[in-house]
Each structure stands twice: as structure tokens, then as C-alpha cells.
N, C-alpha and C positions, 0 to 999 in steps of 0.2 A: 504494500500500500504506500501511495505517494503521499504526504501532505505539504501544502503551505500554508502559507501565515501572511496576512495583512492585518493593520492595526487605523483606527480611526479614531480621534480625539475628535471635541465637539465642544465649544467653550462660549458660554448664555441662553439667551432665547434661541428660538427658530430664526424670526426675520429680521432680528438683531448682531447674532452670534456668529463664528466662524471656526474652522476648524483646520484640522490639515488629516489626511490620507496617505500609508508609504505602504511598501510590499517588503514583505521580511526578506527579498533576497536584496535589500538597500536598491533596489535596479530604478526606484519609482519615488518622488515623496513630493506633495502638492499641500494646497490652500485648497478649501473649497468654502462655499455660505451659498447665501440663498439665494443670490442673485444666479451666481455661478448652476446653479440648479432646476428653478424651478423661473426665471429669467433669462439675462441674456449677460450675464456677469464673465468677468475673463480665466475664472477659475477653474480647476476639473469640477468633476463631478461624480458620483457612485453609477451614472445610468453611462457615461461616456465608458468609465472601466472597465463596465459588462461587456458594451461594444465593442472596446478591443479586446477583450475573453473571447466574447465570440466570433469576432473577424480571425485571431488568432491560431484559435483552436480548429475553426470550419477549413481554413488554408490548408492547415497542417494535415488532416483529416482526406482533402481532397488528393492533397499529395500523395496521400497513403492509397487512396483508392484510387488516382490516377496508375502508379507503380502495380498495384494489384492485378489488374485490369493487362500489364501489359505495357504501358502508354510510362514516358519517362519525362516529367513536367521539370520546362527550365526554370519556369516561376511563377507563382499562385500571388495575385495581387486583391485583397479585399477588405472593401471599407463597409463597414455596420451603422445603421440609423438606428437606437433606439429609440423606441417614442413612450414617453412617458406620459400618464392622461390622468387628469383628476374625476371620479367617479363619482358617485352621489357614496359611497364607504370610503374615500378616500383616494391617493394616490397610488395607480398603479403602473406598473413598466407593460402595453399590452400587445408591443411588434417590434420584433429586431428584421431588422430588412439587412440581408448583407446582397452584396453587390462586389460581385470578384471579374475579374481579367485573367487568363492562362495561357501562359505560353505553352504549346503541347504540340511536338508534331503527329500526322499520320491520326487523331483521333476525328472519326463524322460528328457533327454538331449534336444528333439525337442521341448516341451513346455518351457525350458526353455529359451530353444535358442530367440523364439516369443517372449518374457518376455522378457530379456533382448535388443530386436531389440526394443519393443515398448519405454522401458527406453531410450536407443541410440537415437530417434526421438522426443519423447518428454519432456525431462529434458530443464528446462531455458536459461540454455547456448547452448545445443544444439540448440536450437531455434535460440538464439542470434547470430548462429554461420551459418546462413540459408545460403549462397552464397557458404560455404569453404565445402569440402567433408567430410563425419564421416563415420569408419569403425568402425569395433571391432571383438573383437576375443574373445570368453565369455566362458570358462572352471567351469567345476564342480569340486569341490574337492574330 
């Protein structure tokens, strides 16, 4: 079993207070408040992190299943839209949209299209992400 470790500090109110976010392997450590969240503030955020979890994890994933397949990928390129929505219960995260580029020779569009959907469903965080909706939009180069 693999684990890691991030840590979040959070100092006042909500629309007053601010915080900072780091990843236990030191690789990451930010500000974040409320602006930066549920606004248009210049800070990270906890829904942006997800989005590169799950941009990250789906790449990597695809790569896996491109190689599987056969097919030897130069380079997985993908950016994630979180979108966060406030509900009549509150705030939730309720669609990560990734949207990838792939350099791949030799693979047809509709196999790879498959390829890529099976990445989209089964990478970790996709998993993790079982309640909230996941699109994607998956280009050859």
C-alpha cells in the first residue's frame, strides 16, 4: 500500500481568513482564502489540486493503457476543469472535464477514443471521484 500526506492550515473566518496548502513530499506549498476559491482570487485552491490529481493520474493511466494496447505514447498532455457548484445543501465539486492531447503513432481515432474512455473510468482518482461526473475530450496529435 502506497500513502501520502498533505496538510492544510486555515486561520479565522471563512470570508475573512486565509490559509496555506503543501504536499508532504515538500514538491507543492501555497496560500489559498476565499477569494482564491469560491471567487476569482490569485491563490490555489483545494478544487484546482483535484484537477491536477486528476489530469495527472488520467495521463499517466492512459499511458498505461496506450503501452497495453500495443501503441507507445510520446506524450499525454491534459488539462482538468473542475467545477464547483453551490446547491440548495451546500457546496459541491459536481464535473471534472479533462481534456488531453496525445502524441501516439499508428493508433485509429475510435480505438483510441475506447483507450482513453477506459483511462477516464478507471485511473485512482477517477475512482475517488465516483459521485461527481467525468467527461473528456481526447485528441490525437
Amino acid at each position: 500500500m502506497v500513502e501520502r500526506t498533505a496538510r492544510a492550515t486555515w486561520n479565522g473566518t471563512l470570508p475573512r481568513g486565509n490559509g496555506s496548502l503543501s504536499l508532504g513530499s515538500g514538491a507543492f506549498e501555497g496560500p489559498y482564502d476565499f477569494r482564491s476559491r469560491f471567487e476569482d482570487g490569485a491563490e490555489t485552491n483545494p478544487e484546482e489540486l483535484v484537477g491536477a490529481a486528476h489530469a495527472g493520474c488520467f495521463s499517466m493511466a492512459l499511458a498505461a493503457e496506450l503501452d497495453r494496447a500495443g501503441y507507445d505514447p510520446e506524450a499525454v498532455e491534459t488539462a482538468a476543469t473542475v467545477h464547483l457548484e453551490e446547491g440548495d445543501d451546500g457546496w459541491t465539486i459536481t464535473r471534472s472535464h479533462l481534456d488531453t492531447e496525445v502524441a501516439v503513432a499508428d493508433v485509429e481515432d475510435e480505438e483510441f477514443q475506447a483507450i482513453a474512455e477506459t483511462a477516464k473510468e478507471n485511473c485512482p482518482v477517477s475512482r475517488a471521484l465516483g459521485g461527481v461526473e467525468k467527461t473528456l475530450d481526447a485528441a490525437l496529435r
